[in-house]
mmCIF file of the C-alpha atoms, coordinates in Angstrom:
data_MODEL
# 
_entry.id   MODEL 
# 
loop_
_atom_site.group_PDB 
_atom_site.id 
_atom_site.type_symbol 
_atom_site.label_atom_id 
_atom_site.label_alt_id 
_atom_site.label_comp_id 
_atom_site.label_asym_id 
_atom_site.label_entity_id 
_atom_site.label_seq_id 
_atom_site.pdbx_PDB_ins_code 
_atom_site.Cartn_x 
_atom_site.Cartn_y 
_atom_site.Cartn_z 
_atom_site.occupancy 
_atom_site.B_iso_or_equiv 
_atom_site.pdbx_formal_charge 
_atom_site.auth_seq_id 
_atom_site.auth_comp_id 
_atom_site.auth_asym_id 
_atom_site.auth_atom_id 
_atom_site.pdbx_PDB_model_num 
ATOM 1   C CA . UNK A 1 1   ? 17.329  -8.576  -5.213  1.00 0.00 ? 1   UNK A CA 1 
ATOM 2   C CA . UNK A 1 2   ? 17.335  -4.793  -4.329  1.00 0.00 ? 2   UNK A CA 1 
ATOM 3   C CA . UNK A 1 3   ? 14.334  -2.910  -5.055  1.00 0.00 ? 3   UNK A CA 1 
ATOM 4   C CA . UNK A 1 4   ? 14.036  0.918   -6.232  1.00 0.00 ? 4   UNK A CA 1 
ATOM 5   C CA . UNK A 1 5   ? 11.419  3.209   -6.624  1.00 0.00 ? 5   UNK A CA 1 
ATOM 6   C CA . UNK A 1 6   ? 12.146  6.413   -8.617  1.00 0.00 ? 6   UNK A CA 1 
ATOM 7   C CA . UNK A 1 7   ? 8.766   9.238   -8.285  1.00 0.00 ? 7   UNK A CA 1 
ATOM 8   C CA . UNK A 1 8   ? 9.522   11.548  -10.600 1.00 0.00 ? 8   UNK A CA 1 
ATOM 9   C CA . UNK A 1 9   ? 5.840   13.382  -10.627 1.00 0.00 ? 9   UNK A CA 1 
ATOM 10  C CA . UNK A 1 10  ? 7.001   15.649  -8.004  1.00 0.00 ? 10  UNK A CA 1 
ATOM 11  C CA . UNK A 1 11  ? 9.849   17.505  -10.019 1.00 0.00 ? 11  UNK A CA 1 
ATOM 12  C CA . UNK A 1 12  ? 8.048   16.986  -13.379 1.00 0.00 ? 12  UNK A CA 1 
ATOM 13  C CA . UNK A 1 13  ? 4.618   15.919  -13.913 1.00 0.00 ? 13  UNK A CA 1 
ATOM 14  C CA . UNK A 1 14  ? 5.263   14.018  -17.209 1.00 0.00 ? 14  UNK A CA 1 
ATOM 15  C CA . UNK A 1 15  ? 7.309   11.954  -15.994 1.00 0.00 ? 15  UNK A CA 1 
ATOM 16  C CA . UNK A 1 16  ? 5.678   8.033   -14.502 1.00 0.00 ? 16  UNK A CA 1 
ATOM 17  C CA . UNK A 1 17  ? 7.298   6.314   -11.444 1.00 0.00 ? 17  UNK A CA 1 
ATOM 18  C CA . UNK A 1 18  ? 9.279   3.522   -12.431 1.00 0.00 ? 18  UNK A CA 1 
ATOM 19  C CA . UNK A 1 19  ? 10.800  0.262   -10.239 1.00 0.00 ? 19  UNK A CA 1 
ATOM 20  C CA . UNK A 1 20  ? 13.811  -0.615  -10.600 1.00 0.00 ? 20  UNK A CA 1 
ATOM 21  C CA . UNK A 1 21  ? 15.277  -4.524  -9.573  1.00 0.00 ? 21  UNK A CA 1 
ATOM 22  C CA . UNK A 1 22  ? 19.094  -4.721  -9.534  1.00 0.00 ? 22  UNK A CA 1 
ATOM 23  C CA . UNK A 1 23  ? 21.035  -7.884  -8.313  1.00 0.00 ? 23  UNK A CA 1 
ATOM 24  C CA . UNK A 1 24  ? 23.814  -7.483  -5.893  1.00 0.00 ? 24  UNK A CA 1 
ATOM 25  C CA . UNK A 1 25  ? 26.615  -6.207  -8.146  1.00 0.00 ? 25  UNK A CA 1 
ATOM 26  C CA . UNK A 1 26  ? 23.218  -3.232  -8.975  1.00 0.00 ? 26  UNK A CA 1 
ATOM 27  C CA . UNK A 1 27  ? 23.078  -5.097  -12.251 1.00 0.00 ? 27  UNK A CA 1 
ATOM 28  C CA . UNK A 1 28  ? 19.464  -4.597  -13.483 1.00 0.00 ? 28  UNK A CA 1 
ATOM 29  C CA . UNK A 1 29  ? 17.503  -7.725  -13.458 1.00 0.00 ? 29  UNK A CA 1 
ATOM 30  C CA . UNK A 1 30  ? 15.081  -6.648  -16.511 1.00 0.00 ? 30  UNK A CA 1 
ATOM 31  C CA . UNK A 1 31  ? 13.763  -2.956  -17.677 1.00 0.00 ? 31  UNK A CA 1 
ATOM 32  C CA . UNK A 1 32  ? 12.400  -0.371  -15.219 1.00 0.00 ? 32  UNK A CA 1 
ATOM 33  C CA . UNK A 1 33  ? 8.624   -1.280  -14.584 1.00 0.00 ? 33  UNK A CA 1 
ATOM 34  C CA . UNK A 1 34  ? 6.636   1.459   -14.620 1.00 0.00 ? 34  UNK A CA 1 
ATOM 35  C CA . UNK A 1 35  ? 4.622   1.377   -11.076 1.00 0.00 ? 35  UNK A CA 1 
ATOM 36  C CA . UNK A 1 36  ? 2.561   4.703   -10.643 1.00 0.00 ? 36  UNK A CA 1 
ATOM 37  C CA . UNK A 1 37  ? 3.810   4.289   -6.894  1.00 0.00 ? 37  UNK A CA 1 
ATOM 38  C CA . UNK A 1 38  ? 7.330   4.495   -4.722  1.00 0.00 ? 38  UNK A CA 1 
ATOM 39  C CA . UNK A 1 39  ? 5.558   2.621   -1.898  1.00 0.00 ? 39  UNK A CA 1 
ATOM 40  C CA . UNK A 1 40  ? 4.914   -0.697  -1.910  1.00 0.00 ? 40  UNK A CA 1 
ATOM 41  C CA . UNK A 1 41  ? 4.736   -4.386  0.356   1.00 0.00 ? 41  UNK A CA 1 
ATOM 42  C CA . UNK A 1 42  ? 6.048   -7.212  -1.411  1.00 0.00 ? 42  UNK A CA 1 
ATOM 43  C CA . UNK A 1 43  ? 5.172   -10.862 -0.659  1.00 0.00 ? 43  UNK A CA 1 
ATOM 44  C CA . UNK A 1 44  ? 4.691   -14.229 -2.661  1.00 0.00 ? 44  UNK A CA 1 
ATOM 45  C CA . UNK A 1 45  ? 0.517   -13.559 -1.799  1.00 0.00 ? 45  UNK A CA 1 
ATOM 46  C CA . UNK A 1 46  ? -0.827  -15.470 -4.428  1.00 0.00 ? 46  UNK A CA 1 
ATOM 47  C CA . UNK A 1 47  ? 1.851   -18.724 -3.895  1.00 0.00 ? 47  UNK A CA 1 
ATOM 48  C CA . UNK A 1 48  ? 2.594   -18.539 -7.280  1.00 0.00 ? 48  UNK A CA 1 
ATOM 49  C CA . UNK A 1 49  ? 6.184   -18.964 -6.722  1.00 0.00 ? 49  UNK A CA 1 
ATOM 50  C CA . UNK A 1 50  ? 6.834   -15.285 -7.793  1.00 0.00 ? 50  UNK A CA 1 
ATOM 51  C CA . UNK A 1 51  ? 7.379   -12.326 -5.670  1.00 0.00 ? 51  UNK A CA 1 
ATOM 52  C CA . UNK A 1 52  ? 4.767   -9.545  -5.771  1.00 0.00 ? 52  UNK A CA 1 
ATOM 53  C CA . UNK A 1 53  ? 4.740   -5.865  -4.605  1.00 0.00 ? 53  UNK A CA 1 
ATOM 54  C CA . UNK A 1 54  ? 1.488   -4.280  -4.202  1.00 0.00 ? 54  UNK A CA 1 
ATOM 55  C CA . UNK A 1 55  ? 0.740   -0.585  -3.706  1.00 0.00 ? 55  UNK A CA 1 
ATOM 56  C CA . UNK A 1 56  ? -1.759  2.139   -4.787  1.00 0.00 ? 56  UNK A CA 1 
ATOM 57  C CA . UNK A 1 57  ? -0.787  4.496   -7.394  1.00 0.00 ? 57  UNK A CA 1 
ATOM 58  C CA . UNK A 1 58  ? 0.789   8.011   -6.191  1.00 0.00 ? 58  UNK A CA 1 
ATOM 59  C CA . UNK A 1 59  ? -0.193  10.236  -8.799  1.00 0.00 ? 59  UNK A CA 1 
ATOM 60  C CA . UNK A 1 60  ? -1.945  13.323  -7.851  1.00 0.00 ? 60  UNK A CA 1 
ATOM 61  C CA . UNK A 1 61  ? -5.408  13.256  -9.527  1.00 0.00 ? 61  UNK A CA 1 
ATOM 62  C CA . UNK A 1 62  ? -4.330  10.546  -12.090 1.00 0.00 ? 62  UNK A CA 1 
ATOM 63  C CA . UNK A 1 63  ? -1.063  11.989  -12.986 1.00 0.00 ? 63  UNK A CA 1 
ATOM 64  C CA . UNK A 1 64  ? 0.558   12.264  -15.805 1.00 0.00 ? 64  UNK A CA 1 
ATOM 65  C CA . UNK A 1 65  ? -1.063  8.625   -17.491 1.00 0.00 ? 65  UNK A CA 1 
ATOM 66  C CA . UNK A 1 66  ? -4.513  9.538   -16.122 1.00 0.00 ? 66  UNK A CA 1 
ATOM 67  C CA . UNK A 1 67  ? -4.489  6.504   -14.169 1.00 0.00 ? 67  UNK A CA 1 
ATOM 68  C CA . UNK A 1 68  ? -6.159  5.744   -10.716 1.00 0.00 ? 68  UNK A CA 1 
ATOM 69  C CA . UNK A 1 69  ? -5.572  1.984   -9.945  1.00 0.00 ? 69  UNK A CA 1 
ATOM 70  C CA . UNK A 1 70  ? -3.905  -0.804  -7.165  1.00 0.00 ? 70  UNK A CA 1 
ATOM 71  C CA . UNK A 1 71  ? -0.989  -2.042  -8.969  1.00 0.00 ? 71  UNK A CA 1 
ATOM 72  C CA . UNK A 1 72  ? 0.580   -5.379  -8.335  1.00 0.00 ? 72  UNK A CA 1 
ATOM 73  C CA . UNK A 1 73  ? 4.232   -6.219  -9.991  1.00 0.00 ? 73  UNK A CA 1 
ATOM 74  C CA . UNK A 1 74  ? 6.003   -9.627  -10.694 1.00 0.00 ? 74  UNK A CA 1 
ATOM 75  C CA . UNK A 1 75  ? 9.057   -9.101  -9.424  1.00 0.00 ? 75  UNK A CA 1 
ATOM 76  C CA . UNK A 1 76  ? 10.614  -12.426 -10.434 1.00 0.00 ? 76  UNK A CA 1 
ATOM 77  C CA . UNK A 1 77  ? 10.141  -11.812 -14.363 1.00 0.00 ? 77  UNK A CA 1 
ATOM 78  C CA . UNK A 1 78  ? 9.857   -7.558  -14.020 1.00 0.00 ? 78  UNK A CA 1 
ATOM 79  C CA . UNK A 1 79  ? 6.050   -7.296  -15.008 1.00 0.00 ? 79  UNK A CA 1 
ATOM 80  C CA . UNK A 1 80  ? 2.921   -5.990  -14.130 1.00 0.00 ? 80  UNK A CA 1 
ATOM 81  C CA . UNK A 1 81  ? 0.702   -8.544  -13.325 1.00 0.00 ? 81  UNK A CA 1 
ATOM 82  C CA . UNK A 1 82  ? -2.354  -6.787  -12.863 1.00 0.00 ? 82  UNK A CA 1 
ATOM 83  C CA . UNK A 1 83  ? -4.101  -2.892  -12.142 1.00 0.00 ? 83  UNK A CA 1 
ATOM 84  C CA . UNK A 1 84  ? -7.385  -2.984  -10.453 1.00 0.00 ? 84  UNK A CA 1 
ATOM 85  C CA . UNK A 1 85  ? -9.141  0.462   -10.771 1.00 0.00 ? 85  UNK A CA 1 
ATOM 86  C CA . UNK A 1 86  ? -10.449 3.117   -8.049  1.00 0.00 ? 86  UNK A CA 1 
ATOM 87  C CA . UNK A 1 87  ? -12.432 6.000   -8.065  1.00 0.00 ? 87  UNK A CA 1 
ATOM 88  C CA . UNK A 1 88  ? -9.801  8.952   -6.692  1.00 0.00 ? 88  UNK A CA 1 
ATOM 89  C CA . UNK A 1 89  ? -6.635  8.667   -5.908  1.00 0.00 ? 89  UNK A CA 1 
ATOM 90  C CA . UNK A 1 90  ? -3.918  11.448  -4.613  1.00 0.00 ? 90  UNK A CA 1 
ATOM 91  C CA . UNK A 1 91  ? -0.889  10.276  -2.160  1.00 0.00 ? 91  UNK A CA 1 
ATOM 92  C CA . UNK A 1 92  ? -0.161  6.645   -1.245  1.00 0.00 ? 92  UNK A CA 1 
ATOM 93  C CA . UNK A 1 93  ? 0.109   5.677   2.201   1.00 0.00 ? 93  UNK A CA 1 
ATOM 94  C CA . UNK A 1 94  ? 2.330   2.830   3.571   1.00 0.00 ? 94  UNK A CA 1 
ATOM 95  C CA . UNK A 1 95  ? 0.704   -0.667  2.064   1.00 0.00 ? 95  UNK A CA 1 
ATOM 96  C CA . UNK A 1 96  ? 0.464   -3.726  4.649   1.00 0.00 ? 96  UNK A CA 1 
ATOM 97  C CA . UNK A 1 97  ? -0.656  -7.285  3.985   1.00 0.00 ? 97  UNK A CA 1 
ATOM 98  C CA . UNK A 1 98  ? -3.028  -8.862  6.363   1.00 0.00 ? 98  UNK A CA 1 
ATOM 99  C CA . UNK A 1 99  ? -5.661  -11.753 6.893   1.00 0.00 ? 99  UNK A CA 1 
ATOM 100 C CA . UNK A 1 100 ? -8.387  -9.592  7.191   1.00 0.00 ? 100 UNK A CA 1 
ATOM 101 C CA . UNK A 1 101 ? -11.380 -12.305 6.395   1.00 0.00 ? 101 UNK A CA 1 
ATOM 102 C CA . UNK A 1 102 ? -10.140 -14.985 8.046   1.00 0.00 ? 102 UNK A CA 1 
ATOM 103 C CA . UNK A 1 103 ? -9.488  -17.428 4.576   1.00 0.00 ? 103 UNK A CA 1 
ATOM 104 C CA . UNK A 1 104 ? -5.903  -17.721 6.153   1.00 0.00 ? 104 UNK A CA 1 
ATOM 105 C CA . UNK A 1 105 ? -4.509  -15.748 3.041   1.00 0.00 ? 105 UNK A CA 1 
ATOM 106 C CA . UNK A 1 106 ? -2.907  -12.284 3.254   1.00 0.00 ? 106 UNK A CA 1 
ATOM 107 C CA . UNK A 1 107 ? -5.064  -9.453  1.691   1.00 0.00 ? 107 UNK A CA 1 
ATOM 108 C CA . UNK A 1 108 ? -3.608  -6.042  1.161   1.00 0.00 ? 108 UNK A CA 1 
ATOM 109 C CA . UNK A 1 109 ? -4.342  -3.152  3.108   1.00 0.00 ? 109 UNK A CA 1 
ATOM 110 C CA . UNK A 1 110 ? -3.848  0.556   1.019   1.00 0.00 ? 110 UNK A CA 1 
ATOM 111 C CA . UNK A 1 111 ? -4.648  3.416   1.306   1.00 0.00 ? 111 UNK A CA 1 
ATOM 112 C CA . UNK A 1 112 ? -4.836  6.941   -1.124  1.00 0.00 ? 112 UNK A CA 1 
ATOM 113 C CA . UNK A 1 113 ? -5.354  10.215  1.235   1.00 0.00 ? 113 UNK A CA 1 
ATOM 114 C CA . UNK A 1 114 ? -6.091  13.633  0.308   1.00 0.00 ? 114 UNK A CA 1 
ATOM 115 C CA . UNK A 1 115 ? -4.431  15.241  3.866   1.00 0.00 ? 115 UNK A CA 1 
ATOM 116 C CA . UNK A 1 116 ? -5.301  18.551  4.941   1.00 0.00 ? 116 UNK A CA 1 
ATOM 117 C CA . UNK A 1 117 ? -1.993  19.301  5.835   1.00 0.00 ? 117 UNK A CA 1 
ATOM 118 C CA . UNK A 1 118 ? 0.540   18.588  2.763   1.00 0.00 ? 118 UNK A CA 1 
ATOM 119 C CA . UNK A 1 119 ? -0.823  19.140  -0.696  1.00 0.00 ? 119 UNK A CA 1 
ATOM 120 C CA . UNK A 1 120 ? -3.928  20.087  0.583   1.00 0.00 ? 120 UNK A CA 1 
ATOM 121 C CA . UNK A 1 121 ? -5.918  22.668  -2.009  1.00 0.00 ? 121 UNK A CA 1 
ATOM 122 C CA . UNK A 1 122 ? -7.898  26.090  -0.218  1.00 0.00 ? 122 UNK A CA 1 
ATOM 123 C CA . UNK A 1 123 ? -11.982 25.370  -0.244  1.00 0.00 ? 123 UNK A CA 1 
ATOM 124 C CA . UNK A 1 124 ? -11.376 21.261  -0.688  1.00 0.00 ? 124 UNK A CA 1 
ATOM 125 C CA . UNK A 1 125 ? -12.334 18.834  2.193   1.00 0.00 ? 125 UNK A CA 1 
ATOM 126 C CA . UNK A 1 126 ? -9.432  15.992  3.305   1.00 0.00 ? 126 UNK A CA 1 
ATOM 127 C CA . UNK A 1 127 ? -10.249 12.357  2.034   1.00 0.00 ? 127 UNK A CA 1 
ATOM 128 C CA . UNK A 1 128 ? -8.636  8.673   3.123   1.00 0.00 ? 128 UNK A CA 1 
ATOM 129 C CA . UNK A 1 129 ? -10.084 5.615   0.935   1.00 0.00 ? 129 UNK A CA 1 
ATOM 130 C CA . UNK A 1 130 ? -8.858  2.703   2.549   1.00 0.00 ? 130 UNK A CA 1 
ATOM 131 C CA . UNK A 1 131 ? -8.974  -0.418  0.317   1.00 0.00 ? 131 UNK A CA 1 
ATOM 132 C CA . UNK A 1 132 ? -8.386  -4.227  1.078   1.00 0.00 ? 132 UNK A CA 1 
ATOM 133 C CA . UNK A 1 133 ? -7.587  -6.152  -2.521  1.00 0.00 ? 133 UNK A CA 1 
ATOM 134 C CA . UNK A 1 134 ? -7.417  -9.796  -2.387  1.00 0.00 ? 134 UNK A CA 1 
ATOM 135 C CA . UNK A 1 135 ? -3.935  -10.928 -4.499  1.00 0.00 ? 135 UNK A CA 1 
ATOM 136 C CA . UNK A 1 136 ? -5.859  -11.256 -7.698  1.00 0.00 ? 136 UNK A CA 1 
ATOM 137 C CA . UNK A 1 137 ? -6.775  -7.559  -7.428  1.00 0.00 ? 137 UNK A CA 1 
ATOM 138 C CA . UNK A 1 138 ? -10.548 -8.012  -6.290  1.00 0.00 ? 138 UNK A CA 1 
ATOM 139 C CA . UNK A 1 139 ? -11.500 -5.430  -3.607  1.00 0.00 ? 139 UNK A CA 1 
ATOM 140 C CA . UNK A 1 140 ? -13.231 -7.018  -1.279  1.00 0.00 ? 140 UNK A CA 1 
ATOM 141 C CA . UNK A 1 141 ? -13.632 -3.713  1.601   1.00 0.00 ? 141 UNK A CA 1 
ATOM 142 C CA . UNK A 1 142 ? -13.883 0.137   1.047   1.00 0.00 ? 142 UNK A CA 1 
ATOM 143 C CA . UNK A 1 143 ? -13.945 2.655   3.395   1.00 0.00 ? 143 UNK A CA 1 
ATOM 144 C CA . UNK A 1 144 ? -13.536 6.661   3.677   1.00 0.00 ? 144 UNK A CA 1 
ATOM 145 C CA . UNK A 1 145 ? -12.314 8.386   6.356   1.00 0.00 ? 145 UNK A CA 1 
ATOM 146 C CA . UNK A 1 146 ? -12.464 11.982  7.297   1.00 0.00 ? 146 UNK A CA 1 
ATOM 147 C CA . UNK A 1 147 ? -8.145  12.864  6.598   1.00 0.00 ? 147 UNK A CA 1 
ATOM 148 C CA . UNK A 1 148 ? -5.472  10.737  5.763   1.00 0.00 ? 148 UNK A CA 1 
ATOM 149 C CA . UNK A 1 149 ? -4.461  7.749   6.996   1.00 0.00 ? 149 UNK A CA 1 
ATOM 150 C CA . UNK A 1 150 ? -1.036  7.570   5.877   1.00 0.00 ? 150 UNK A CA 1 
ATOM 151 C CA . UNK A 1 151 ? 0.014   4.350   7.789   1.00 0.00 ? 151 UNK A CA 1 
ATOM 152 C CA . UNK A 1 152 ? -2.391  1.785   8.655   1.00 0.00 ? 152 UNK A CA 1 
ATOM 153 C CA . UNK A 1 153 ? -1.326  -1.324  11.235  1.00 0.00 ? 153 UNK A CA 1 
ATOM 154 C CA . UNK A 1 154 ? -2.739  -4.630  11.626  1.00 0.00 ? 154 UNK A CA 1 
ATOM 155 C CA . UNK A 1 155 ? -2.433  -5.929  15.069  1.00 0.00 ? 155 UNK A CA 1 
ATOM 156 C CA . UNK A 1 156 ? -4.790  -7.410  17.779  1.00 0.00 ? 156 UNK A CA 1 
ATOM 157 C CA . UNK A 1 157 ? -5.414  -4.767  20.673  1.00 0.00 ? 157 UNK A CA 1 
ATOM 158 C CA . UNK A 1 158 ? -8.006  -6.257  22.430  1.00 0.00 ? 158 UNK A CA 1 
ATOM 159 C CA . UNK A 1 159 ? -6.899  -9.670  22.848  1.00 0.00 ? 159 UNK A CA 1 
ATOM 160 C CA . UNK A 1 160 ? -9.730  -11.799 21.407  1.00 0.00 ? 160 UNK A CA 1 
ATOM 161 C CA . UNK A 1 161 ? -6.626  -13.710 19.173  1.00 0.00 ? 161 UNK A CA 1 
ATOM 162 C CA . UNK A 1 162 ? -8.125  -11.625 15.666  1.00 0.00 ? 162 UNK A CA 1 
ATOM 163 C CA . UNK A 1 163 ? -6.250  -8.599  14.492  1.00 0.00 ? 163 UNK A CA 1 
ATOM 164 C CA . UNK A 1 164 ? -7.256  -4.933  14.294  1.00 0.00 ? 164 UNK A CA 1 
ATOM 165 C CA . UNK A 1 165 ? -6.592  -2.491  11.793  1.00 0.00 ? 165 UNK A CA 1 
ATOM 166 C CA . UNK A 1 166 ? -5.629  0.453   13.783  1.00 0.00 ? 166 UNK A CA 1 
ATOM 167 C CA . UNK A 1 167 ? -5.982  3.705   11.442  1.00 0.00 ? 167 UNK A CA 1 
ATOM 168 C CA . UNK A 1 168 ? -4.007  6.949   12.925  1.00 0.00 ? 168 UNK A CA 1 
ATOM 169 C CA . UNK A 1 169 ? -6.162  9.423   11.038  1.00 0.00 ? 169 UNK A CA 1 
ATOM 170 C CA . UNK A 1 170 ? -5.164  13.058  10.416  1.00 0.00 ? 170 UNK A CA 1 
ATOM 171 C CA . UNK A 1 171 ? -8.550  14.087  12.170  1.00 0.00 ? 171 UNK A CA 1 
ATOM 172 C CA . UNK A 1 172 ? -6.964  13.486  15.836  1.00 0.00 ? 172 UNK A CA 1 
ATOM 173 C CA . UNK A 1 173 ? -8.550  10.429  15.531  1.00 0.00 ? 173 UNK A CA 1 
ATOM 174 C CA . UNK A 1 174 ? -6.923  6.416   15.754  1.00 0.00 ? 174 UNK A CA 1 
ATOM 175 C CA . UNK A 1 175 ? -10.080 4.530   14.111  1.00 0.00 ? 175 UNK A CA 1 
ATOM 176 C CA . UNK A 1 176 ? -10.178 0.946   14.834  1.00 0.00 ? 176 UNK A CA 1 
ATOM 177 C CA . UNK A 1 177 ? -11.591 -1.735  12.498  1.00 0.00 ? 177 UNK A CA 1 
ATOM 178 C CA . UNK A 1 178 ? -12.476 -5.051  13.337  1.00 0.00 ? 178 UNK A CA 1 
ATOM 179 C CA . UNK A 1 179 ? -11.320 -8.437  11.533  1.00 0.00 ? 179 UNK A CA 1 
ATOM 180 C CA . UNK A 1 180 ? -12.300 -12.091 11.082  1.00 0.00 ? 180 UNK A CA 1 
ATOM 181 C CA . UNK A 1 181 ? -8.177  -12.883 10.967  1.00 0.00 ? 181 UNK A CA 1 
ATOM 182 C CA . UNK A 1 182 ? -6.264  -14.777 13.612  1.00 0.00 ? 182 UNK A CA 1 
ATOM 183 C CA . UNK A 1 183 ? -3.279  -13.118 15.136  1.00 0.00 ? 183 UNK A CA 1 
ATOM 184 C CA . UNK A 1 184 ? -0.184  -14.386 15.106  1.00 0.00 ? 184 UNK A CA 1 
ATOM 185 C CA . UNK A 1 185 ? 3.125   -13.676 17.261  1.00 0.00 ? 185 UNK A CA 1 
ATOM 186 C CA . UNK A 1 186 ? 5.247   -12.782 14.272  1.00 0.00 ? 186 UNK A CA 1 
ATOM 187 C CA . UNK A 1 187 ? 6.484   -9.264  13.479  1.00 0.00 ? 187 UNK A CA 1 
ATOM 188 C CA . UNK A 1 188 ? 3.251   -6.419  13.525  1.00 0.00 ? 188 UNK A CA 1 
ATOM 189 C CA . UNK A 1 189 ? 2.612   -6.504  9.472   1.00 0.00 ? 189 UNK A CA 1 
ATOM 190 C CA . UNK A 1 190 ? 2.748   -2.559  9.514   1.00 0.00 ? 190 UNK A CA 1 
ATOM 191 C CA . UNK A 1 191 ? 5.754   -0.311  7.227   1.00 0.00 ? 191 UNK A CA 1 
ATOM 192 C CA . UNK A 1 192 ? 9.274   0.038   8.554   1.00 0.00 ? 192 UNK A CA 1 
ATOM 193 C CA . UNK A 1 193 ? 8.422   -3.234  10.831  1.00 0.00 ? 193 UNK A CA 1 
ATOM 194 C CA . UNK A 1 194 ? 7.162   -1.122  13.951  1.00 0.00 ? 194 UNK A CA 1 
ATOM 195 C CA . UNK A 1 195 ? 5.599   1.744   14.805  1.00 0.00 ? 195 UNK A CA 1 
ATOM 196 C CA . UNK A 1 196 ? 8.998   3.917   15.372  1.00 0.00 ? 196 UNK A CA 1 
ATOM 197 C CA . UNK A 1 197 ? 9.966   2.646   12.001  1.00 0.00 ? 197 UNK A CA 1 
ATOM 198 C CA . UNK A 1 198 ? 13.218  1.405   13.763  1.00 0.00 ? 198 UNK A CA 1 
ATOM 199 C CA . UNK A 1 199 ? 12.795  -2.669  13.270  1.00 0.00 ? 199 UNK A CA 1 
ATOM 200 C CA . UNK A 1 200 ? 11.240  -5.670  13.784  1.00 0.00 ? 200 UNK A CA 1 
ATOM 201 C CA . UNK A 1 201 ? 8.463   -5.676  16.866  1.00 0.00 ? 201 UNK A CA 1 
ATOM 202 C CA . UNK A 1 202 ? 6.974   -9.255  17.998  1.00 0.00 ? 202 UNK A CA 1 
# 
């Protein structure tokens, strides 16, 4: 399976972001899916047997469906399998999936950002809501942050064997959150598979 994200709401604003799932001869495997987001991190995290990609919408201020929600696909039968809503949302930063509580299941880890740098409107303060979602959509943590926080990583960096999320803010600032999940000595769950985006990192 290859999977495509088409964002259109830069170049037009009526136009939705759609995913696109082709087979290796790029045969599609079902209709586009409209996603509201080109970023996403895709996992079986509900051991359902179907493969899921997770991400916060990317529409600037709702966009053009007036939407502001987490959106999880089915990638195995090309649905949506659920939208949980939020309060705000602007640009997406790089999902990750992560035990954050400790139940030995991954959550997801998003993140919608307001930067003061790109986008960023004269007169209006910079925003990051970070949000973990359990994979049946219930957010179980919130938290804002002073910028964005465009890619969040999940790693232990003090040693006591329980990851980290270690948040690169736009302030000048790396804000570290504690978690009540082990760490493990597989690849860093953080975008690209390290933090030079170049591979995997154990």
């Amino acid at each position: 399976m290859i999977l495509a994200a088409q964002n259109l709401t830069w170049f037009e604003p009526r136009h939705p972001t759609f995913v696109y799932c082709v087979n290796d001869r790029l045969e599609d495997l079902y209709p586009p899916i409209h996603s509201g987001t080109p970023r996403f991190v895709v996992g079986d995290f509900d051991a359902d047997g179907h493969v899921e990609a997770v991400g916060i919408q990317d529409y600037r201020d709702g966009g053009p469906l007036r939407e502001w929600a987490v959106v999880c696909l089915d990638l195995t039968v090309g649905t949506v399998k659920w939208k949980r809503e939020v309060p705000r949302i602007w640009l997406t930063g790089d999902p990750i999936a992560a035990d954050v509580d400790g139940d030995g299941i991954r959550e997801i880890v998003v993140t919608t950002n307001y930067p003061s740098g790109y986008a960023h409107q004269p007169g209006t303060r910079p925003w990051c809501d970070l949000y973990v979602v359990r994979p049946t959509g219930e957010v179980i943590l919130r938290r804002t942050f002073p910028d964005a926080v465009m890619s969040p990583i999940a790693i232990d960096v003090d040693g006591d064997g329980l990851i980290e999320l270690v948040l690169p803010c736009y302030d000048g600032q790396v804000y570290v959150m504690p978690t009540r999940g082990p760490a493990a000595s597989e690849s860093w769950p953080l975008p690209q598979a390290n933090a030079c985006r170049t591979g995997s990192a154990t």
